[in-house]
Backbone as JSON, one array per atom type, in Angstrom:
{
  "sequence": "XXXXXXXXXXXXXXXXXXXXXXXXXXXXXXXXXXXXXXXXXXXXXXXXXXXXXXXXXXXXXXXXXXXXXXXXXXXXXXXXXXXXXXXXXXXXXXXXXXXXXXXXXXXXXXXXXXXXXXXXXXXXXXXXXXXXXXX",
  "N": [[106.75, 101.82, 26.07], [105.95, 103.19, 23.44], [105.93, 100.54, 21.71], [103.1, 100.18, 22.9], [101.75, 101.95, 22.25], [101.95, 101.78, 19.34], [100.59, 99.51, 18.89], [97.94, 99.55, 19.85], [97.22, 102.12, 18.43], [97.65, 101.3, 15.45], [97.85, 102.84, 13.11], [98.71, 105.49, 14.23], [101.24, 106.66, 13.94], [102.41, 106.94, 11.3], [100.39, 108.94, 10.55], [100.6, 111.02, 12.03], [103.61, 111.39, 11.67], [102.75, 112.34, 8.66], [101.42, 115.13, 9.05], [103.27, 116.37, 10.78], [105.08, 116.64, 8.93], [104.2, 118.07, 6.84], [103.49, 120.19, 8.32], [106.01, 121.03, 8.8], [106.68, 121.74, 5.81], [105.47, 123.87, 5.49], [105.03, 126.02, 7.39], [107.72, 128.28, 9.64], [109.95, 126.89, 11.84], [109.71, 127.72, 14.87], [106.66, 128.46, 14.82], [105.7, 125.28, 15.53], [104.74, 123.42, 17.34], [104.93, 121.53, 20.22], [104.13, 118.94, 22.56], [104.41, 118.04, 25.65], [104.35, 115.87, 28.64], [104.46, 115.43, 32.07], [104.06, 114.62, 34.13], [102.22, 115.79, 37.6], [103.59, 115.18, 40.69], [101.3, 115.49, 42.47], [99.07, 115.23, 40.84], [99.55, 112.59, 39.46], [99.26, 111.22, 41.46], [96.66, 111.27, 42.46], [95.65, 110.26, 39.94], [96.28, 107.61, 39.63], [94.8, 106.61, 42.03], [92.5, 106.86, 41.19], [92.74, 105.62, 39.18], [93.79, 103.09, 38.76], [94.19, 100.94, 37.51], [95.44, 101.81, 34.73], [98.24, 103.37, 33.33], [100.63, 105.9, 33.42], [102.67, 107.89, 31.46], [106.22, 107.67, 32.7], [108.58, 109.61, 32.02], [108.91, 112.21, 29.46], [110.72, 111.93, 27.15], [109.78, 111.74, 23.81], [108.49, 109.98, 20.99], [109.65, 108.39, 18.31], [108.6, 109.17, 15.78], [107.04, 111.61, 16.26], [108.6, 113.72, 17.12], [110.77, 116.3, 17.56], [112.27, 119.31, 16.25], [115.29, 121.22, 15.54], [114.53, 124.43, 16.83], [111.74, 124.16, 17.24], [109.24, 124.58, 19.32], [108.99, 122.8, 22.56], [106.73, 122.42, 24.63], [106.07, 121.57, 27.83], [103.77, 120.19, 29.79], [101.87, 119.37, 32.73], [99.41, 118.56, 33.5], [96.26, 117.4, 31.83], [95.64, 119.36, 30.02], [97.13, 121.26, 28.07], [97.43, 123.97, 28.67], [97.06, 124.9, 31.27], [98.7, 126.05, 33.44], [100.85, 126.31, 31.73], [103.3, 127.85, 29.5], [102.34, 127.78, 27.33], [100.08, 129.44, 25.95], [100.82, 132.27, 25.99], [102.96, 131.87, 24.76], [102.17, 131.25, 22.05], [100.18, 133.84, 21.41], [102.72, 135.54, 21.74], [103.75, 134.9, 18.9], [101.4, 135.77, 17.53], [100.0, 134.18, 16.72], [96.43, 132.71, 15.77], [95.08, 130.55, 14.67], [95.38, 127.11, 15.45], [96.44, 123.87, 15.3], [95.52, 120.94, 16.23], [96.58, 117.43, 17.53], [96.56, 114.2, 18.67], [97.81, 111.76, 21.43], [94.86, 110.84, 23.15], [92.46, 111.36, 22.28], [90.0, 111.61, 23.59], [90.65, 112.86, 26.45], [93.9, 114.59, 26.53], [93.29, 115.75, 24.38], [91.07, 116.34, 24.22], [90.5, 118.41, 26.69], [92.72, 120.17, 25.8], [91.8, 121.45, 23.51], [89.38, 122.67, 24.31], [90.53, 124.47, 26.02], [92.04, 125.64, 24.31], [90.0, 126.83, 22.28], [88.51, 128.56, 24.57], [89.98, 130.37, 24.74], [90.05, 131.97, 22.54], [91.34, 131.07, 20.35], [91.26, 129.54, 17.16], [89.72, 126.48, 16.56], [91.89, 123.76, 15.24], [90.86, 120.54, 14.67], [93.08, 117.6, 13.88], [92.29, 114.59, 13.07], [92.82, 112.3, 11.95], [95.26, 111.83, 13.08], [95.0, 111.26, 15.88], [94.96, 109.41, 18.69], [92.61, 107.78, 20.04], [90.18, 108.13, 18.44]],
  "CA": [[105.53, 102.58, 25.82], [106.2, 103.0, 21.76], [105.31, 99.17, 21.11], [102.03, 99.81, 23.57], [101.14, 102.93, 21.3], [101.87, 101.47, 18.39], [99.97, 98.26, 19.19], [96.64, 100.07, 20.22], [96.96, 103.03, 17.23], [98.41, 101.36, 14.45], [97.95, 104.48, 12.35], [99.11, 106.92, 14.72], [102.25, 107.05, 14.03], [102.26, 107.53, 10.14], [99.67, 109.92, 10.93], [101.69, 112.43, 13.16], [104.84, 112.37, 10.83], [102.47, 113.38, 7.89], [100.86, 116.08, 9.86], [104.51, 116.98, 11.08], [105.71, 116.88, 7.4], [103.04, 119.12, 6.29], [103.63, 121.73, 9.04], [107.38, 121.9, 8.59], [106.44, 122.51, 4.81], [104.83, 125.85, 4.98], [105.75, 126.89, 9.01], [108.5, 128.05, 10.26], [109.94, 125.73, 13.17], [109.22, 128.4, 15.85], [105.39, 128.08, 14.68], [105.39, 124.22, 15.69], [104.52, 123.36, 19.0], [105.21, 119.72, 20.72], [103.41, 119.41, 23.91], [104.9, 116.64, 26.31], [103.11, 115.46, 29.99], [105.5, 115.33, 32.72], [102.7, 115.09, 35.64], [103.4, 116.28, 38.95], [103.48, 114.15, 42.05], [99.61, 115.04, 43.21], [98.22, 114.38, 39.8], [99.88, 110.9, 39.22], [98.67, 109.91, 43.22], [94.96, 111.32, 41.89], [94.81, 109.69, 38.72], [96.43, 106.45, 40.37], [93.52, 106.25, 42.68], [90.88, 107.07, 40.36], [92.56, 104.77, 37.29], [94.66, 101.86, 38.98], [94.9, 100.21, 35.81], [95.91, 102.64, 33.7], [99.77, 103.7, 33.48], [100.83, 106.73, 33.56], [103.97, 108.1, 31.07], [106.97, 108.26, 33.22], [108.96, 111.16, 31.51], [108.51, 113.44, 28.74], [110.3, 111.63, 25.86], [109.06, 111.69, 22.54], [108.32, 108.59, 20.01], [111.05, 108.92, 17.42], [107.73, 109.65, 15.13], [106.79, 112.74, 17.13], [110.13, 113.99, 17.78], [110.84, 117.74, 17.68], [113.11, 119.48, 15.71], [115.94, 122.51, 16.01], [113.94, 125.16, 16.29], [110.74, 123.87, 16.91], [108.56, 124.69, 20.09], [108.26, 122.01, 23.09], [105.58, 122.89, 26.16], [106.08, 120.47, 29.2], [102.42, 119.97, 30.27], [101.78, 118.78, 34.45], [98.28, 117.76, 33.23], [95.93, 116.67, 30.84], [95.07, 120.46, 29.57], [98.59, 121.8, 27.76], [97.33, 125.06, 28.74], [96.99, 124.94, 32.14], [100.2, 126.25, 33.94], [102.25, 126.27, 30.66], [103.26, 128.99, 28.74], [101.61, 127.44, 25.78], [99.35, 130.35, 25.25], [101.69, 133.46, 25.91], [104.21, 131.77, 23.28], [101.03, 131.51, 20.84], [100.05, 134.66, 21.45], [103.51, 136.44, 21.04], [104.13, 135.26, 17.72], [100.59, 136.09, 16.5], [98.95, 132.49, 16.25], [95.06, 132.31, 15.76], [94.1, 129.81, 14.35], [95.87, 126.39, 15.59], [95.69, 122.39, 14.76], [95.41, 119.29, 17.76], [96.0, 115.85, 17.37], [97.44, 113.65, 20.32], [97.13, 110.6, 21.58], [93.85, 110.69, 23.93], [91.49, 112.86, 22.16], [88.65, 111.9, 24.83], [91.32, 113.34, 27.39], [94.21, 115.83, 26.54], [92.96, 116.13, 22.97], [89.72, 117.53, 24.48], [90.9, 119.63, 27.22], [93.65, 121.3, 25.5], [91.09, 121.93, 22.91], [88.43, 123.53, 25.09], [91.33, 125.22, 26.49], [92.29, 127.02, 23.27], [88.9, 128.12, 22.02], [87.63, 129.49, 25.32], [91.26, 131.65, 24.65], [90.02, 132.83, 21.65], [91.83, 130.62, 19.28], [90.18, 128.97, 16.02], [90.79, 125.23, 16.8], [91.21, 122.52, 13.99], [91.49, 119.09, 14.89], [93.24, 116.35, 12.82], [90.97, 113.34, 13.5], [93.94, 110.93, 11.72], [96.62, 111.66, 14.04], [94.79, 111.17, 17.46], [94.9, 107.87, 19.1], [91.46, 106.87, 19.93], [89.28, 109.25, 17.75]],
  "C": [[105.25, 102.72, 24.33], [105.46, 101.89, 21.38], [103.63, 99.0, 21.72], [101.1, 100.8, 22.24], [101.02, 102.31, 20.05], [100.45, 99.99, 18.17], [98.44, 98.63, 19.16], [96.48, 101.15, 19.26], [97.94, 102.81, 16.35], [98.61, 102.45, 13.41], [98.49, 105.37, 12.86], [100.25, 107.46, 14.38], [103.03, 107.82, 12.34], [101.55, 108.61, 10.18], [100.27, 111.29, 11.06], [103.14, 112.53, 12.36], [103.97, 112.42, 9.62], [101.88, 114.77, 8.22], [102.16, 116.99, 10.02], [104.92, 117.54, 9.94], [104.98, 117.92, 6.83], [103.52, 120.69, 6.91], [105.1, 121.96, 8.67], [107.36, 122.74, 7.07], [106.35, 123.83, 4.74], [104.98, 126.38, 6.51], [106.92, 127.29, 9.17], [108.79, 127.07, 11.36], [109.28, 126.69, 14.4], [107.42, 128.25, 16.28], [105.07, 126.45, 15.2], [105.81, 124.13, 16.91], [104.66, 121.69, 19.39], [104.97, 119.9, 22.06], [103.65, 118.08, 24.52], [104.44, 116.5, 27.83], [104.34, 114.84, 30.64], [104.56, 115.66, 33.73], [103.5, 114.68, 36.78], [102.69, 114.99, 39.76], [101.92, 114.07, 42.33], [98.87, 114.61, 41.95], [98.61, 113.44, 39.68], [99.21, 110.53, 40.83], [97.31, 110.14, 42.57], [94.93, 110.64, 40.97], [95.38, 107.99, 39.09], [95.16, 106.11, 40.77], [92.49, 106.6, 42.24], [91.59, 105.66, 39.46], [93.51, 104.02, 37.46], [95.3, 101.42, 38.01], [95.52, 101.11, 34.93], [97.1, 102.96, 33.94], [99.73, 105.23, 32.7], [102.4, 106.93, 32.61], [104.94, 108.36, 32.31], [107.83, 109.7, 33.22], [108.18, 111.42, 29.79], [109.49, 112.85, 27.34], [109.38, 111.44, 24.87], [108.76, 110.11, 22.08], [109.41, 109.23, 19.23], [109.71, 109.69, 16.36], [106.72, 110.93, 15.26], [107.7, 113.41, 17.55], [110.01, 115.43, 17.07], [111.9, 117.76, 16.72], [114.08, 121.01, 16.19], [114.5, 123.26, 15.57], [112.32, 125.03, 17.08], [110.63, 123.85, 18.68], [108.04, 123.54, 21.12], [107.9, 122.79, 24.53], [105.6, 121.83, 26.92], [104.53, 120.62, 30.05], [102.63, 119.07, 32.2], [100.28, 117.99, 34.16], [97.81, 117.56, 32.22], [95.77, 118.12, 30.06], [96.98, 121.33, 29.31], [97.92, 123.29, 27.91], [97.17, 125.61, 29.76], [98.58, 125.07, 32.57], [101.15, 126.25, 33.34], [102.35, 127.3, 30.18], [103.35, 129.39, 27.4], [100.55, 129.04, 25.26], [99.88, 131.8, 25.19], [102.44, 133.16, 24.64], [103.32, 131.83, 22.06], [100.66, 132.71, 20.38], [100.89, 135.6, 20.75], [103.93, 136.58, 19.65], [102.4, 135.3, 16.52], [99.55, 135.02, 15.79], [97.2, 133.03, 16.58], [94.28, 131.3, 15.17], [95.6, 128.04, 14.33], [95.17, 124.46, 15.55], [96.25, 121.42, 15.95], [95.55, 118.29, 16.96], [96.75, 115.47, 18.92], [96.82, 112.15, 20.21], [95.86, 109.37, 22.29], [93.12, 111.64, 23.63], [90.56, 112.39, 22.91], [89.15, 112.64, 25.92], [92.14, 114.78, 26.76], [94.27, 116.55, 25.56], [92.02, 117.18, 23.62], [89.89, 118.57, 25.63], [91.42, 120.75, 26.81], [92.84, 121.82, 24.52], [90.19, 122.86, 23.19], [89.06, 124.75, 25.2], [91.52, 126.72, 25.29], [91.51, 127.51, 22.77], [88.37, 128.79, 23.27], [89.39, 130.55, 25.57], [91.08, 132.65, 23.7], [91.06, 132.36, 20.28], [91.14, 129.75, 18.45], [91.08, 127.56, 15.99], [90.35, 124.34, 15.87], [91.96, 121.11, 14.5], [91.97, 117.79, 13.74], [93.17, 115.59, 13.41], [92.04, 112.18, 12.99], [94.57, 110.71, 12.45], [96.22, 111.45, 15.84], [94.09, 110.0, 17.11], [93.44, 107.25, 18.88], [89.9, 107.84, 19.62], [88.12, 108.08, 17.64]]
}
């Protein structure tokens, strides 16, 4: 999957470790969030039969260029919306987050959901337009 990503967003991957590099700078790790897609059984049969062609991640590894650190915040997503059924926005919440930054690697998909997601929460959302795939 790495060589498919890489292949189709040659940038992405420089991208997302300066982005990363940036946030470890001035964040704590607790503040950094890593949001990984581990879809359940009925969404992979639905998006099968809507999107044949398309492949689906098997698990929830990282890229080595996206890779988490001690410390550092990962959310196991079931669908395209990391805010749906996760407890992405309680953990935001508790430590006081308002104003949070997206990239990914399908901003027409779980770029733009999870985005929706967090301003109709009431969070001030900034997108970095370098680090997502097919901006």
């Amino acid at each position: 999957e790495q060589s498919v990503v890489r292949a189709a967003f040659p940038r992405l991957p420089a991208e997302v470790s300066r982005l990363l590099a940036r946030a470890r700078a001035v964040l704590s790790p607790p503040q950094i969030c890593h949001v990984r897609a581990n879809y359940t059984f009925r969404f992979a049969q639905n998006f099968k039969r809507l999107n044949p062609e398309k492949p689906l991640p098997s698990d929830i590894q990282p890229c080595p260029w996206a890779s988490s650190r001690v410390g550092e915040q990962i959310v196991v997503k079931s669908s395209f919306d990391s805010f749906n059924k996760t407890s992405l926005e309680r953990y935001l919440r508790d430590l006081g987050v308002t104003d949070i930054v997206i990239c990914g690697l399908l901003t027409s998909v779980c770029v733009l959901f999870t985005a929706q997601s967090a301003f109709a929460s009431g969070f001030r959302v900034r997108l970095y337009e370098p680090a997502c795939g097919d901006h």
